[in-house]
Biopython code that builds the backbone (N, CA, C, O; Angstrom):
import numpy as np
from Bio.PDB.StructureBuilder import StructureBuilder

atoms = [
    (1, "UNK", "N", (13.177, -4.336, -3.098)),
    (1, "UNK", "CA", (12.683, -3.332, -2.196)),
    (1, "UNK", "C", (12.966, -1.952, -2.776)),
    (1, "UNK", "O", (13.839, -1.640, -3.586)),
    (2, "UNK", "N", (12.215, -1.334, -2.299)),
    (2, "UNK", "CA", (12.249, 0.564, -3.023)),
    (2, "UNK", "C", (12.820, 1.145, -1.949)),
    (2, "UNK", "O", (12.939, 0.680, -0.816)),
    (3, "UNK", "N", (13.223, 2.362, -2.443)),
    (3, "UNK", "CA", (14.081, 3.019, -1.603)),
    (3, "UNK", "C", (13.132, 4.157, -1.000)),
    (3, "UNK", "O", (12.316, 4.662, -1.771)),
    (4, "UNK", "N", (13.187, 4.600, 0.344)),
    (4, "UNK", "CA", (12.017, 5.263, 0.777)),
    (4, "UNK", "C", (11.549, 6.845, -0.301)),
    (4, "UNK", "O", (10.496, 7.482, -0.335)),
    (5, "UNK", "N", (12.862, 7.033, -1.061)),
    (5, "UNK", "CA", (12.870, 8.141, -1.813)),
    (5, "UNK", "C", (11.972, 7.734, -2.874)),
    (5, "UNK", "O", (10.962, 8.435, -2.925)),
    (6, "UNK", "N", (12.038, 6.850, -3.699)),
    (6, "UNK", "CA", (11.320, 6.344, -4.601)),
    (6, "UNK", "C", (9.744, 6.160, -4.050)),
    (6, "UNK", "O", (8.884, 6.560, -4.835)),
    (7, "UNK", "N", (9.405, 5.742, -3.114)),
    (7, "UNK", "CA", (8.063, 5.249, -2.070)),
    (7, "UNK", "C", (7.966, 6.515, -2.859)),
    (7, "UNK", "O", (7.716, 6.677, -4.053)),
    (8, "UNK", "N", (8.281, 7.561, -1.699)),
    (8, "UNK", "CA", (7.425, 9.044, -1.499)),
    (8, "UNK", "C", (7.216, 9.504, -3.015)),
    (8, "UNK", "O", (6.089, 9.934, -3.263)),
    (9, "UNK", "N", (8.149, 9.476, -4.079)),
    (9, "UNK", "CA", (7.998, 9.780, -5.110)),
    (9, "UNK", "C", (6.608, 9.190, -5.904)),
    (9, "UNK", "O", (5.878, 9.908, -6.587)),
    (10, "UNK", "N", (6.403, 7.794, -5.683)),
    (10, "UNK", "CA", (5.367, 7.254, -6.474)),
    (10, "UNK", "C", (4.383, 7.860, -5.619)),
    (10, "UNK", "O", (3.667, 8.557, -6.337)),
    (11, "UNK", "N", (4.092, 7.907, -4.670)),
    (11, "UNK", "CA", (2.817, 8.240, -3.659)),
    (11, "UNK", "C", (2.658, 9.845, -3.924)),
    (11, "UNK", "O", (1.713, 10.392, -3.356)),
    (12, "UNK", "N", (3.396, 10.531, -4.634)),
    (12, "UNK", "CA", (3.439, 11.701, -4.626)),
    (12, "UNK", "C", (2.557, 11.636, -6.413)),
    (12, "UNK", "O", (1.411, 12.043, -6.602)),
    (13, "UNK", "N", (3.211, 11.199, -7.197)),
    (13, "UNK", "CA", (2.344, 11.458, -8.642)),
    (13, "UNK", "C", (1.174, 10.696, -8.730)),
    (13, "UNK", "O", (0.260, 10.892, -9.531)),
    (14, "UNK", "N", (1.263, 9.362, -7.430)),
    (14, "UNK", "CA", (-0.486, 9.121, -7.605)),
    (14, "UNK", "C", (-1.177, 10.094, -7.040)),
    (14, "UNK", "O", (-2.331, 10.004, -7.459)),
    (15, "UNK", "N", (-1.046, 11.174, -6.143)),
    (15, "UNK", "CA", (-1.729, 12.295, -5.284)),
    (15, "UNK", "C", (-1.910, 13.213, -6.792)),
    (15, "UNK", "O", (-3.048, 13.362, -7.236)),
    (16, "UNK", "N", (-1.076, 13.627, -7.307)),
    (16, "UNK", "CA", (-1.244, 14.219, -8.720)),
    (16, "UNK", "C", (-2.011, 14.143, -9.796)),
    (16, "UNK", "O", (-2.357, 14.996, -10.613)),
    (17, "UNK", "N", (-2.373, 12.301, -9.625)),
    (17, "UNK", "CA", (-2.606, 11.645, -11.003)),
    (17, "UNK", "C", (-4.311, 12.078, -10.333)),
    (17, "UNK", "O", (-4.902, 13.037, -10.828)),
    (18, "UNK", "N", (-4.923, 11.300, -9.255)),
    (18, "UNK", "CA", (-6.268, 11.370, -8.814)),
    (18, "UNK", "C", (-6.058, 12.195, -7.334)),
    (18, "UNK", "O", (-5.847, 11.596, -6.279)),
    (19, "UNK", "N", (-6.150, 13.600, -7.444)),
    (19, "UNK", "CA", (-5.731, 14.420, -6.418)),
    (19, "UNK", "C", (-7.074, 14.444, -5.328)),
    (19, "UNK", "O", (-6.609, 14.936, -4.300)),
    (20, "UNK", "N", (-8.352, 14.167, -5.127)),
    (20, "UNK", "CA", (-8.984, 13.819, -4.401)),
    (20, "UNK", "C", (-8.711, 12.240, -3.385)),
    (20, "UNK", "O", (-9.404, 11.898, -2.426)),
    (21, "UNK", "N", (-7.546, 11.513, -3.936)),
    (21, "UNK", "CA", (-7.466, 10.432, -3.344)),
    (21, "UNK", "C", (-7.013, 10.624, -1.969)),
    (21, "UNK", "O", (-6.153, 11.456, -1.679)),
    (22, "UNK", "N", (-8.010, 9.296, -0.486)),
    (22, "UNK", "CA", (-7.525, 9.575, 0.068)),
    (22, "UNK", "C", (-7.443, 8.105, 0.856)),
    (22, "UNK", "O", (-6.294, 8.168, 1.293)),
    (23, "UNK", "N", (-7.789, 7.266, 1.146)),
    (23, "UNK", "CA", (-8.064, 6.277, 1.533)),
    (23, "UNK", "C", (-6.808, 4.971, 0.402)),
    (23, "UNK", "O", (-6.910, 4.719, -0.798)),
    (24, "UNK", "N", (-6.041, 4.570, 1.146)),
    (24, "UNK", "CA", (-4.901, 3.596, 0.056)),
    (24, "UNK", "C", (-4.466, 2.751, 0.771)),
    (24, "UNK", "O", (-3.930, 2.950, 1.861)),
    (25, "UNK", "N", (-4.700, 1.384, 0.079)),
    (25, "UNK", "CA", (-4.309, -0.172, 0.331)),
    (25, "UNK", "C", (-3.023, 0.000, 0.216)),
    (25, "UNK", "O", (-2.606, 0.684, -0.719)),
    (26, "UNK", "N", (-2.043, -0.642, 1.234)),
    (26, "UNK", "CA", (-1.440, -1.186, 1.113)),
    (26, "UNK", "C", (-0.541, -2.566, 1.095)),
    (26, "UNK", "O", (0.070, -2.921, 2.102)),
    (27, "UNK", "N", (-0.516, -3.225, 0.014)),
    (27, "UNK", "CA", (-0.711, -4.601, -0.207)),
    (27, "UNK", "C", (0.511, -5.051, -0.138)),
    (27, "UNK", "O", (1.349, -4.230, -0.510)),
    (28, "UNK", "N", (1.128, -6.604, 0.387)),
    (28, "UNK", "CA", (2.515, -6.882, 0.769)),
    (28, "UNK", "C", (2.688, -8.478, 0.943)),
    (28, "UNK", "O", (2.293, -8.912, 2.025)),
    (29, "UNK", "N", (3.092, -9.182, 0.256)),
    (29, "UNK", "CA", (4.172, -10.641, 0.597)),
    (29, "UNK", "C", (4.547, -10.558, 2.074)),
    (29, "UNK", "O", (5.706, -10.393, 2.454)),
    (30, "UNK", "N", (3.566, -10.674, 2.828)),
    (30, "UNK", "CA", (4.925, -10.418, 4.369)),
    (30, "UNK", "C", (5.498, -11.876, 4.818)),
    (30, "UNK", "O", (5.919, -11.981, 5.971)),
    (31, "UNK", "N", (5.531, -13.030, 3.932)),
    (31, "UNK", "CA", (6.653, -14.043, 4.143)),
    (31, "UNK", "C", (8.017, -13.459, 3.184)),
    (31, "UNK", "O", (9.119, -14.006, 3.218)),
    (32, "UNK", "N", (7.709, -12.293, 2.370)),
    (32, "UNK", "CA", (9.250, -11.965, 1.791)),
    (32, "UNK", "C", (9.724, -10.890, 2.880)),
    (32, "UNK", "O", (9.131, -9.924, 3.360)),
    (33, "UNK", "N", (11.066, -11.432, 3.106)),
    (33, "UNK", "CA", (11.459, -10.467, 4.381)),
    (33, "UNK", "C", (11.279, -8.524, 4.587)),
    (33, "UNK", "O", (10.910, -7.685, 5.409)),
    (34, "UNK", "N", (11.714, -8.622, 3.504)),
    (34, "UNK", "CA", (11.356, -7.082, 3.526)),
    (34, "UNK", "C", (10.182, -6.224, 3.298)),
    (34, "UNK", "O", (10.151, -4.993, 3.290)),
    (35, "UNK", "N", (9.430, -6.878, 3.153)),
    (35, "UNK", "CA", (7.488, -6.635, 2.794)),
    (35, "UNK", "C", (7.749, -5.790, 4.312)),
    (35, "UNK", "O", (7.837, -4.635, 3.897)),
    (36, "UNK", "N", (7.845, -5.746, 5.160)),
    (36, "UNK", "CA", (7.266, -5.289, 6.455)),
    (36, "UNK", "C", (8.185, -4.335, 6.361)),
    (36, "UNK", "O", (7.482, -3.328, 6.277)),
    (37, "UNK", "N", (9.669, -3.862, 6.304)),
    (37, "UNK", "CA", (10.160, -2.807, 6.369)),
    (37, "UNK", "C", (9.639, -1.296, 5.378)),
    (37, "UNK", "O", (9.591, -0.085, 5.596)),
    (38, "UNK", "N", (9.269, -2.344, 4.062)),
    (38, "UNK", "CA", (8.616, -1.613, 3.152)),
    (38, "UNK", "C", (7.140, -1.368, 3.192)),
    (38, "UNK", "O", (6.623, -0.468, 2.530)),
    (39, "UNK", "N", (6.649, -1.955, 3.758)),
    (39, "UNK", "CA", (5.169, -1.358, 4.004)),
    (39, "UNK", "C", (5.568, -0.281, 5.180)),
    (39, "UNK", "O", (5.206, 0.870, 4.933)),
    (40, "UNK", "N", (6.235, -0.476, 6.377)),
    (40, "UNK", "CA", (6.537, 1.044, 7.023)),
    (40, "UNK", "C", (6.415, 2.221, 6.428)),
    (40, "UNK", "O", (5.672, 3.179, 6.641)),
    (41, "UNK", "N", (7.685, 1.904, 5.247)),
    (41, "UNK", "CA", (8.181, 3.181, 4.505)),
    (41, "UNK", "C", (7.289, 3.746, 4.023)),
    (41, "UNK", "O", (7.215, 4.974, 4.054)),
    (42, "UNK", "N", (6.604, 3.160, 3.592)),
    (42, "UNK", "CA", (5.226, 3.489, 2.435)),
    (42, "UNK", "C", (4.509, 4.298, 3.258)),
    (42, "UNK", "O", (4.553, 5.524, 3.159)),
    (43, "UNK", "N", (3.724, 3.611, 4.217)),
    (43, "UNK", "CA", (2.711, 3.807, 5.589)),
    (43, "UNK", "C", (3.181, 5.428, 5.484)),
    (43, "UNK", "O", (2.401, 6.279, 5.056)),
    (44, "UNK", "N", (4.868, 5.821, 6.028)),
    (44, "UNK", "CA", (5.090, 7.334, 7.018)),
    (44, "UNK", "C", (5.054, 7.926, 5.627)),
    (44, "UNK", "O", (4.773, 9.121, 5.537)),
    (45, "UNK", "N", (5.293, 7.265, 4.590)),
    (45, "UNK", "CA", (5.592, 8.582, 3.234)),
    (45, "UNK", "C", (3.439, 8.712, 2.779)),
    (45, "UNK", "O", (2.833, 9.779, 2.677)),
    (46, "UNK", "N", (3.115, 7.981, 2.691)),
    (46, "UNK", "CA", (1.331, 7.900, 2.881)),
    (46, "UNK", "C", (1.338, 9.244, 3.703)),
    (46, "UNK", "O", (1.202, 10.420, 3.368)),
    (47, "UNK", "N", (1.519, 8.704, 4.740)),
    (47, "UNK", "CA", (0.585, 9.938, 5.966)),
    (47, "UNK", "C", (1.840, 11.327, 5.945)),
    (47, "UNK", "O", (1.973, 11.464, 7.161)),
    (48, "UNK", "N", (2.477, 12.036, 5.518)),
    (48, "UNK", "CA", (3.507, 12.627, 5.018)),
    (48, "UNK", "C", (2.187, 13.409, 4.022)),
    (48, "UNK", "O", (1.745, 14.495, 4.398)),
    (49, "UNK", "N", (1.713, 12.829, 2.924)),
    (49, "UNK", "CA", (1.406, 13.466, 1.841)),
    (49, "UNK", "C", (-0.569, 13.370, 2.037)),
    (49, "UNK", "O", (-1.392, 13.679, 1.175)),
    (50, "UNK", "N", (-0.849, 12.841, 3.464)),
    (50, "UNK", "CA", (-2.242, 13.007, 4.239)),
    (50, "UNK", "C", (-2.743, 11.992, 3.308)),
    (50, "UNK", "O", (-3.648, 12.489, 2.637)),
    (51, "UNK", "N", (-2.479, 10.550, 2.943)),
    (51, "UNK", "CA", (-2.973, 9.193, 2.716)),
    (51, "UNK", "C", (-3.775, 9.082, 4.073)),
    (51, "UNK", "O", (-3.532, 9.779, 5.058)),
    (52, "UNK", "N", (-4.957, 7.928, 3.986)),
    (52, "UNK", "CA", (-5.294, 7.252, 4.866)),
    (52, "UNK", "C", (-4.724, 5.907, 4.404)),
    (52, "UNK", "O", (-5.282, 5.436, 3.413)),
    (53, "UNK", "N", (-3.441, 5.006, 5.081)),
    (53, "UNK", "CA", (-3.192, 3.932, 4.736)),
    (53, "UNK", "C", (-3.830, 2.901, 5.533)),
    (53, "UNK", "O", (-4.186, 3.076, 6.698)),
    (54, "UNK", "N", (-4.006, 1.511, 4.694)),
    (54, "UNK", "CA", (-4.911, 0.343, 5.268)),
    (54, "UNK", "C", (-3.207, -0.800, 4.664)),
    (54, "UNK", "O", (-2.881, -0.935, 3.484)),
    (55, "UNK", "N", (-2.533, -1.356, 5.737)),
    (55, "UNK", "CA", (-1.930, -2.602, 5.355)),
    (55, "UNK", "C", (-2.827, -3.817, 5.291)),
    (55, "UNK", "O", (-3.673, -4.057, 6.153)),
    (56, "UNK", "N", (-2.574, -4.667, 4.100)),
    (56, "UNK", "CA", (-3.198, -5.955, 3.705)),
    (56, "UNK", "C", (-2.483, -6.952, 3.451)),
    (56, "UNK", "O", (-2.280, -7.211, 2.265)),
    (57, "UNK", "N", (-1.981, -7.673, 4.342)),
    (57, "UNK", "CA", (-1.081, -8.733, 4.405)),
    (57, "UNK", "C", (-1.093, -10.338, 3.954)),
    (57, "UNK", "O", (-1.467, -11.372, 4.508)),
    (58, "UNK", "N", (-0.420, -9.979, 2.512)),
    (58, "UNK", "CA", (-0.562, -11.432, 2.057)),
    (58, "UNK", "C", (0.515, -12.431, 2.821)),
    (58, "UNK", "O", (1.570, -12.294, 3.438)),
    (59, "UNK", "N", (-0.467, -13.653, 2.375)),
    (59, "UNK", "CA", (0.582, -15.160, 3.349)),
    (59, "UNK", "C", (0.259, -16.140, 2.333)),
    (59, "UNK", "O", (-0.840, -15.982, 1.802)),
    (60, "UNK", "N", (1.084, -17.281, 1.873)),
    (60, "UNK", "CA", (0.680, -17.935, 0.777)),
    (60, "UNK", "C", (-0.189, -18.984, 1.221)),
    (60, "UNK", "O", (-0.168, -19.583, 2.296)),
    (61, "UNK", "N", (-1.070, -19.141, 0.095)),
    (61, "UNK", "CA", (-2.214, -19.373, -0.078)),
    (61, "UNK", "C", (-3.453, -18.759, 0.506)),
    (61, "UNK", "O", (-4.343, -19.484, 0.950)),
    (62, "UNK", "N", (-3.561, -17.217, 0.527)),
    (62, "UNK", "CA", (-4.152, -16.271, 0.733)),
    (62, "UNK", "C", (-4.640, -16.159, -0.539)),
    (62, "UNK", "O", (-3.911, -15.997, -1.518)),
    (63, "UNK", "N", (-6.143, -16.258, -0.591)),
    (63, "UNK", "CA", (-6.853, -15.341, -1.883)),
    (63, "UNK", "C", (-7.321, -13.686, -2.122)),
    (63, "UNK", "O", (-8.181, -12.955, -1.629)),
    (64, "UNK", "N", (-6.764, -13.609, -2.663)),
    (64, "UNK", "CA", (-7.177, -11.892, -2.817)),
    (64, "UNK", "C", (-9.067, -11.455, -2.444)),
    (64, "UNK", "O", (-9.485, -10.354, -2.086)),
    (65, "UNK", "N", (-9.943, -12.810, -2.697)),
    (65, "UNK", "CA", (-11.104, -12.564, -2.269)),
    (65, "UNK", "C", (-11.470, -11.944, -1.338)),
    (65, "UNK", "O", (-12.270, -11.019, -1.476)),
    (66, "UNK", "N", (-10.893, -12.359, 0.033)),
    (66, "UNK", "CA", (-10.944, -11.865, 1.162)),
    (66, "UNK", "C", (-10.776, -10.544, 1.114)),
    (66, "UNK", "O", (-11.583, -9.786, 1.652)),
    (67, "UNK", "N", (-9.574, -10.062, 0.382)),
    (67, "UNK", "CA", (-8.947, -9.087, 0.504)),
    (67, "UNK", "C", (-9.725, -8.015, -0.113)),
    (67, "UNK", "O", (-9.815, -6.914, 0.429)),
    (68, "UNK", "N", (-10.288, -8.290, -1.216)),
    (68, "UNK", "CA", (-10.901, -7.291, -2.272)),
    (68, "UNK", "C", (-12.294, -7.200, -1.416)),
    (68, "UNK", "O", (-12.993, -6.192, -1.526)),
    (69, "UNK", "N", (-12.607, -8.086, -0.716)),
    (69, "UNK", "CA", (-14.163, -7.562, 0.055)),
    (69, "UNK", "C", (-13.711, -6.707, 1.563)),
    (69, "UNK", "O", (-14.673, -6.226, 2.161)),
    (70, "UNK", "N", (-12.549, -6.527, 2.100)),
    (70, "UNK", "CA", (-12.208, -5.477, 2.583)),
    (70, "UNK", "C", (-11.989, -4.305, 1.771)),
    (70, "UNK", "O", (-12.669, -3.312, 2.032)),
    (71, "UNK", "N", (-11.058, -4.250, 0.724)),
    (71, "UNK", "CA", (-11.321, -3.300, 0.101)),
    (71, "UNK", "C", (-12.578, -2.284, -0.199)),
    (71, "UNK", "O", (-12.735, -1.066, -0.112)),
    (72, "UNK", "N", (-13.273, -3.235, -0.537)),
    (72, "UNK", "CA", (-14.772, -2.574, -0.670)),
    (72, "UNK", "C", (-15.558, -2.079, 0.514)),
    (72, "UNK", "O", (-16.274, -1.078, 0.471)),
    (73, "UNK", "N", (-15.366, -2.921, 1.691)),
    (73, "UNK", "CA", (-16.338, -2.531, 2.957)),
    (73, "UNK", "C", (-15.267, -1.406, 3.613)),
    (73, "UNK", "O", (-15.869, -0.719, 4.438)),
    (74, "UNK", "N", (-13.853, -1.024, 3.483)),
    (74, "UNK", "CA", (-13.527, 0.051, 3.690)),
    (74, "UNK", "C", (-13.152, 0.999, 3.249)),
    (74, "UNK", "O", (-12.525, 1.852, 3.877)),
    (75, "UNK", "N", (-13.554, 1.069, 1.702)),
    (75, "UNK", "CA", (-14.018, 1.847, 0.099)),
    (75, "UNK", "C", (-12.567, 2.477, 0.320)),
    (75, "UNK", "O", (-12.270, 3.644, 0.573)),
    (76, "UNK", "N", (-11.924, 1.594, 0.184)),
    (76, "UNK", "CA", (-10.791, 2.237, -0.515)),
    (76, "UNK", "C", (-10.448, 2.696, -2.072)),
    (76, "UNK", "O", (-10.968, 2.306, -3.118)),
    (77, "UNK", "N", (-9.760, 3.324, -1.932)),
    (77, "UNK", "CA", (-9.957, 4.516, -3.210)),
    (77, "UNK", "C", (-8.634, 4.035, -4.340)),
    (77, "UNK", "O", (-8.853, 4.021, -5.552)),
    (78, "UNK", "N", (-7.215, 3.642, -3.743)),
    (78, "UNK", "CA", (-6.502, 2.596, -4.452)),
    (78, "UNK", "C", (-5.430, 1.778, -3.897)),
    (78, "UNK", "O", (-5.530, 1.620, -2.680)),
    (79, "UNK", "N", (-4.550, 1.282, -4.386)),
    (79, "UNK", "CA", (-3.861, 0.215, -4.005)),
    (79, "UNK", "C", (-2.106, 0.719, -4.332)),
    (79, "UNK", "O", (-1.885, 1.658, -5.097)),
    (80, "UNK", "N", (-1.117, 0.057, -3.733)),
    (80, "UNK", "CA", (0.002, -0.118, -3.712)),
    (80, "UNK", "C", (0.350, -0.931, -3.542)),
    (80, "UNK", "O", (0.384, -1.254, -2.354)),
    (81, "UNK", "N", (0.847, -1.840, -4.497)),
    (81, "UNK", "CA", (1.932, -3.261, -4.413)),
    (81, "UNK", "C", (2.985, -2.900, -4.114)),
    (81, "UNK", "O", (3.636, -2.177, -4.867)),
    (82, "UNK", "N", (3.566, -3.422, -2.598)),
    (82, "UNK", "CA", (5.071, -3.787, -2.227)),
    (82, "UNK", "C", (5.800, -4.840, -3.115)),
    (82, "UNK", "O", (5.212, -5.705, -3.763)),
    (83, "UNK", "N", (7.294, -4.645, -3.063)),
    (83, "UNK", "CA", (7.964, -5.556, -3.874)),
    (83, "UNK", "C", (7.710, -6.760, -3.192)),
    (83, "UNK", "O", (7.449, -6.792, -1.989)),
    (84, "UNK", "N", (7.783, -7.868, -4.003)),
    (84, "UNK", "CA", (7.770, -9.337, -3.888)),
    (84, "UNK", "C", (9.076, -9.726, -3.896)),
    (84, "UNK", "O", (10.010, -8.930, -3.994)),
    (85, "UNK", "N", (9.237, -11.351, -3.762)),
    (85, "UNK", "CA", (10.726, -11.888, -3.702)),
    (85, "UNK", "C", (10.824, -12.554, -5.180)),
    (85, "UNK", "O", (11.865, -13.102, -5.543)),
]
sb = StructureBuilder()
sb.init_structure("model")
sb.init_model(0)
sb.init_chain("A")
sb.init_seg("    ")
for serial, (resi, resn, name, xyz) in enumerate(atoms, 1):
    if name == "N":
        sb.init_residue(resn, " ", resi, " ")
    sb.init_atom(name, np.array(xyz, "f"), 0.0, 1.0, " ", f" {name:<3s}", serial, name[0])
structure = sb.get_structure()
């Protein structure tokens, strides 16, 4: 798990890297326990730096298919992987 300081930090040089970005996946293991505390963190440090965040909640044997055709029908612009176990 990341520390919320670290969150805001990465969410801060992707705003840097593609500074028109505004729309961001956030993608998460939520059978690993802390996926959900850490998608929070992410979520308030997102809207902090005016993200539009989308949580996308993986469960195993979930295919990313599903997932990537939300992506697209709600044109999201990029992604954030939460830590895994």
């Amino acid at each position: 798990m990341q520390s919320a300081d670290i969150t805001g930090k990465r969410l801060a040089l992707l705003r840097e890297i593609v500074p028109g970005l505004r729309r961001l996946a956030i993608i998460a293991n939520v059978e690993y326990p802390a996926a959900a505390l850490e998608m929070a963190q992410v979520q308030t440090a997102a809207r902090t730096l005016s993200f539009d965040p989308t949580n996308l909640e993986l469960r195993r044997g979930d295919g990313m298919r599903l997932h990537s055709r939300r992506l697209r029908i709600e044109r999201t612009h990029s992604t954030l992987s939460a830590s895994r176990s």
